[in-house]
C-alpha positions in Angstrom: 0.0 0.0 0.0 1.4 3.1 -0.9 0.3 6.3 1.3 0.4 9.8 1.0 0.7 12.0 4.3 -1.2 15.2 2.9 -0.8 18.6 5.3 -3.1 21.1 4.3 -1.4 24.8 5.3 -2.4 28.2 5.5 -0.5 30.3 7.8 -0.2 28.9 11.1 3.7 29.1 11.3 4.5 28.4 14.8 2.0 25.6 14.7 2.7 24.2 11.1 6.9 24.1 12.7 5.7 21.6 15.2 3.4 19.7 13.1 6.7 19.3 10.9 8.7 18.4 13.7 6.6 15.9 14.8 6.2 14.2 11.3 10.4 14.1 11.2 10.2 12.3 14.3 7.4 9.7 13.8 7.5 8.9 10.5 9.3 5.9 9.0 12.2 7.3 6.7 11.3 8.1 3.1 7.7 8.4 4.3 5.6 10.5 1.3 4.6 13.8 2.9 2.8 16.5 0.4 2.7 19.8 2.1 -0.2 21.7 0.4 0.2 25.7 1.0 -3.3 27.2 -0.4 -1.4 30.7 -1.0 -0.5 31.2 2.9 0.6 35.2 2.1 3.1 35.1 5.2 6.7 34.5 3.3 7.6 32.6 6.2 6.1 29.8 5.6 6.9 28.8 1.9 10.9 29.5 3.2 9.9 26.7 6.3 8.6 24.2 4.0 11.3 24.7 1.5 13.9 23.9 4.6 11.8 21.5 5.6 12.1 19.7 1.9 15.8 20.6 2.2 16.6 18.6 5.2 14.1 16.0 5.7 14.4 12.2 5.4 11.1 12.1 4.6 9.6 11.8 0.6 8.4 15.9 0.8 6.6 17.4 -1.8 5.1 21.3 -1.7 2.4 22.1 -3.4 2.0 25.7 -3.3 -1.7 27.4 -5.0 -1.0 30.4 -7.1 -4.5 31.7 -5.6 -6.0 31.0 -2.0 -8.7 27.7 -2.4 -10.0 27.8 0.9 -9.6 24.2 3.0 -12.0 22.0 0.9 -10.5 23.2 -2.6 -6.9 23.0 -1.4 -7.3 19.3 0.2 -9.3 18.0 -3.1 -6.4 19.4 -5.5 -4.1 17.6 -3.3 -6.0 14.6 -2.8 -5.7 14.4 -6.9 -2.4 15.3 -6.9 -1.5 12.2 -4.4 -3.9 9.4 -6.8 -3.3 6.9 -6.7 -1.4 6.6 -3.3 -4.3 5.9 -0.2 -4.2 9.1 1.8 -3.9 10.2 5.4 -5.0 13.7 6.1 -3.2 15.8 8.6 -4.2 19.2 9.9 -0.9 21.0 10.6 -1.9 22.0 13.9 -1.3 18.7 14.7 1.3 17.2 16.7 1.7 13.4 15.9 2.3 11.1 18.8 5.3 8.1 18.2 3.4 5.2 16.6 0.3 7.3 14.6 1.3 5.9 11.3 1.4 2.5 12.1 -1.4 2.3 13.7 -3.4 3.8 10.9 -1.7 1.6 8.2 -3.3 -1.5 10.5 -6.4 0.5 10.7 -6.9 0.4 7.4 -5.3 -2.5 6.7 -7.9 -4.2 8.8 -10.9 -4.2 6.9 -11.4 -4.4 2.9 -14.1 -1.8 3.2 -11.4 0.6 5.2 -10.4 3.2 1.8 
């Protein structure tokens, strides 16, 4: 199964650095991450996911909209953009405990009907 991490973002920066953090910490190496930016007009945060790219172990993509999409618009182009990898959405106020991943790949792993 091959799965997609998606992390919608729009401004946030203090909370988006920990969500990042987090994700460096917890998930396996080479993990595939796609950080969405719907047009977040802070500069700050294009440069942190750019050094976040720069020095992760992780499998980072950005994604940055030309023009804001608003959370449902930003998280379907990205959904699209993952296909056909299985997803697992991430806010990026979110702070991932050790283990999250795993325990959703078993989740879904568990059941057929589980997509």
């Amino acid at each position: 199964m091959n799965v997609t991490v998606i992390v919608p973002v729009y401004q946030a920066l203090d909370d988006l650095a920990r969500c990042l953090a987090a994700l460096e910490r917890t998930l396996p190496d080479g993990a595939r991450v796609l950080l969405a930016d719907d047009a977040s007009p802070d500069p700050a945060v294009p440069a942190l996911l750019e050094r976040f790219v720069a020095h992760a172990r992780l499998s980072v993509r950005v994604a940055r909209r030309e023009a804001n999409l608003g959370f449902v618009g930003n998280v379907n182009l990205a959904f699209a953009q993952s296909a056909p990898d299985d997803v697992i959405l991430l806010n990026s106020d979110t702070v991932p405990a050790p283990g999250w991943y795993a325990a959703m790949l078993a989740c879904a792993a568990s059941a057929a009907r589980i997509r």
